[in-house]
C-alpha positions in Angstrom: 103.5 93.8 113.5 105.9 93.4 111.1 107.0 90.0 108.7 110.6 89.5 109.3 110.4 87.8 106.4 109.8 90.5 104.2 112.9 92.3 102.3 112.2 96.1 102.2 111.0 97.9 98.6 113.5 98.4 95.7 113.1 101.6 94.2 113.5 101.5 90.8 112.8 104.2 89.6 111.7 107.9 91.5 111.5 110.9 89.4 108.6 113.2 89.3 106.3 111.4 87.2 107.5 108.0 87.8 108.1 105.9 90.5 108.7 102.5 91.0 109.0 99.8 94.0 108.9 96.1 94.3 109.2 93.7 97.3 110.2 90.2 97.8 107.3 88.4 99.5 107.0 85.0 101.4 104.6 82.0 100.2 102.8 82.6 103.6 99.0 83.4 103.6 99.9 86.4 105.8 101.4 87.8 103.5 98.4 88.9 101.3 97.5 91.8 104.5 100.8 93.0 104.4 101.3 93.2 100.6 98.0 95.3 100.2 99.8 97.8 103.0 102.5 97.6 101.2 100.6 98.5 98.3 98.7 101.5 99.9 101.8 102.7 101.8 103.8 103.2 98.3 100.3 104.7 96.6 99.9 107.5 99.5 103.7 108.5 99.5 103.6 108.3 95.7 100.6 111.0 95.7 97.9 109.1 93.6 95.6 108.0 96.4 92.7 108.3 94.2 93.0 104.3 93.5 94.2 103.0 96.3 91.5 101.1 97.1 91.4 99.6 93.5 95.3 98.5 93.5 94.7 97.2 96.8 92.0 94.9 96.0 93.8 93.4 93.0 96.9 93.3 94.8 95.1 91.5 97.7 94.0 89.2 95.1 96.8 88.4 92.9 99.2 88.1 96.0 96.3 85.5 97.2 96.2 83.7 93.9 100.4 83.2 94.3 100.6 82.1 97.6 97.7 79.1 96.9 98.2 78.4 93.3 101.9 79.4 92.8 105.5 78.5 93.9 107.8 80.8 96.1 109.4 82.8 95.4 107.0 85.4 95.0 107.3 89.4 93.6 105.0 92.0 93.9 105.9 95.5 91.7 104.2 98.5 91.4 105.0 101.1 88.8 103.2 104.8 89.2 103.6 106.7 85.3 101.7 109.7 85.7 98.5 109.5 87.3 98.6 105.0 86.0 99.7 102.5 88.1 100.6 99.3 86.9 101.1 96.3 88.9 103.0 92.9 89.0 102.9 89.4 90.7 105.1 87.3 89.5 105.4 83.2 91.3 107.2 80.6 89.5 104.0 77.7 89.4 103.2 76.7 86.3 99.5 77.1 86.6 98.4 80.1 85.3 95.1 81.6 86.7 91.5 80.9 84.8 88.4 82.1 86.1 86.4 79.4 88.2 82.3 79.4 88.1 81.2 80.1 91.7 78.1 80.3 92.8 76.6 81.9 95.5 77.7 79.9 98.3 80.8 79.3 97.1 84.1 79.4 98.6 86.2 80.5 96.2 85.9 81.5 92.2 85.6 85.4 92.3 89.1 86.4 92.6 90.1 86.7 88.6 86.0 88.5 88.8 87.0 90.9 91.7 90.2 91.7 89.6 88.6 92.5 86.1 85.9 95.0 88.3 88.9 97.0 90.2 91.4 97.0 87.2 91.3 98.6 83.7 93.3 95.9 82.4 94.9 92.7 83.6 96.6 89.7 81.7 99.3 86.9 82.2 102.4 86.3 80.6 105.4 84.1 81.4 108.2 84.8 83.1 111.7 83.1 83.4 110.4 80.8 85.7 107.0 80.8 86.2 104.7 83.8 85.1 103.8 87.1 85.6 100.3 88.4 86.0 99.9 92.1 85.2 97.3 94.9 85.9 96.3 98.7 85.3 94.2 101.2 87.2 94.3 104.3 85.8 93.1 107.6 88.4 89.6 108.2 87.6 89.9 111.7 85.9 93.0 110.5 83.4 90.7 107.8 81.8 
């Protein structure tokens, strides 16, 4: 089923070695399934399914993180150099994310942990309005 109120990808960028999309998304909390298919969709017809799984978890994450802790509107980007993928959320909330302690039972508290294990590097920086969080997986054999 698709989210009508989703605004189809922006290429950028498509050349051989670079491609580049980014998408619009809603504040809704369905929105996190559809941004990771998103995500995988682009990584399949871009040829670097090798992390897939990795961009999808920190997307699924960071998308997550916007819609409870940010402000609409909210961007998701995804930037393929090479065999590197590099990923953007941007929301315009003014809280920027910190890891939480969670314990075993807990709820919540392992997002920013999930995203440090799937991606070689992540950080934060501000946007216009708001702030960007960043990421980088890099294909397993290109490390």
């Amino acid at each position: 089923m698709k989210n009508p109120s989703f605004i189809p990808p922006h290429p950028v960028r498509d050349d051989k070695n670079t491609r580049e999309a980014c998408w619009d998304l809603s504040a809704d909390p369905e929105v996190v399934g559809a941004a990771r298919r998103l995500a995988r969709e682009a990584l399949v017809a871009w040829g670097i399914s090798a992390v897939t799984e990795d961009v999808t978890m920190v997307v699924s994450e960071l998308v997550s993180n916007a819609v409870v802790h940010g402000r609409a509107p909210i961007s998701l980007s995804l930037h393929r150099h090479g065999r590197i993928v590099c990923g953007e959320v941007t929301d315009h909330g003014a809280v920027w994310p910190a890891p939480l302690p969670a314990g075993p039972d807990a709820e919540h508290g392992r997002g920013l942990a999930i995203v440090t294990a799937y991606a070689d590097r992540w950080g934060v920086e501000s946007a216009s309005q708001g702030k960007t969080v960043w990421f980088v997986c890099v294909e397993q054999g290109s490390r």
